[in-house]
C-alpha positions, -999 to +999 in steps of 0.1 A: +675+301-421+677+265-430+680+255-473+646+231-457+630+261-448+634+279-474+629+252-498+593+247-482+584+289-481+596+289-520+568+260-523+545+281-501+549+311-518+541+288-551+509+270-545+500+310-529+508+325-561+490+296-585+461+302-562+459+336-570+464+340-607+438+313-614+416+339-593+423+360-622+414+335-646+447+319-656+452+282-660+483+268-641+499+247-672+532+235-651+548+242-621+592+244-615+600+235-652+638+233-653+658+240-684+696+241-691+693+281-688+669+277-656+640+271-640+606+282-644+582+287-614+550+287-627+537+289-665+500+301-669+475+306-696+445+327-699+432+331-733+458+336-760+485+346-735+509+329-715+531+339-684+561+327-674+565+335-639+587+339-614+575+339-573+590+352-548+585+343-511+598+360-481+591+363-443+590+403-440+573+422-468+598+448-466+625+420-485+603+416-515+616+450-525+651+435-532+637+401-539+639+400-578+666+415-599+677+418-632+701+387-633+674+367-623+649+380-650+671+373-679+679+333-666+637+333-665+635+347-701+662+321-712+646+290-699+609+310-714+626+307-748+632+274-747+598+265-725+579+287-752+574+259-782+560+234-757+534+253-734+529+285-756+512+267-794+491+294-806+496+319-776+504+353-793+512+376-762+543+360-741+553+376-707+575+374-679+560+378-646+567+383-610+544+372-582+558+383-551+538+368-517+548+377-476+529+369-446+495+384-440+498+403-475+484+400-507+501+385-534+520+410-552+514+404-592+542+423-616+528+415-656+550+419-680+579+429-662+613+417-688+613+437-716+651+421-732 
């Protein structure tokens, strides 16, 4: 597959994903923040919580079970750290989340998936 393809199923998968949390009654604060440690997909708010939140999109449902790993959860939690001052003033739960979103499936919503 093409890095142009991909690039536009990542922003796909994205605009999927903030469509579907602020279903659930988040606010979508900012969308691919990039830090020295990473990048952030999406950062959401719903109440006194925010989510730092990675997406993953793929053409065949049956990648999103290798999609996400650990390595790629801790660079999320880095750039989260440093994201945290700016979008999360008096938030006092912070998680990291996964949204993972194929063809002709519902959005797949991990909460609170890094635990480092």
């Amino acid at each position: 597959m093409s890095r142009l393809a991909a690039e536009k199923r990542g922003r796909r998968g994205e605009a999927i994903a903030a469509w579907f949390l602020r279903l659930k009654g988040w606010r979508i604060l900012a969308v691919r923040v990039k830090t020295p440690r990473g990048e952030v997909d999406l950062i959401a708010r719903r109440g006194k919580s925010i989510a730092f939140v990675e997406v993953k999109a793929r053409t065949k449902a049956a990648d999103l079970a290798t999609a996400i790993d650990a390595s790629r959860l801790r660079r999320v939690a880095a750039a989260a750290e440093i994201l945290l001052p700016k979008y999360g003033k008096e938030c006092e739960n912070m998680q990291i989340d996964v949204i993972m979103v194929a063809p002709w499936r519902f959005p797949q919503h991990l909460p609170n998936v890094w635990h480092g």
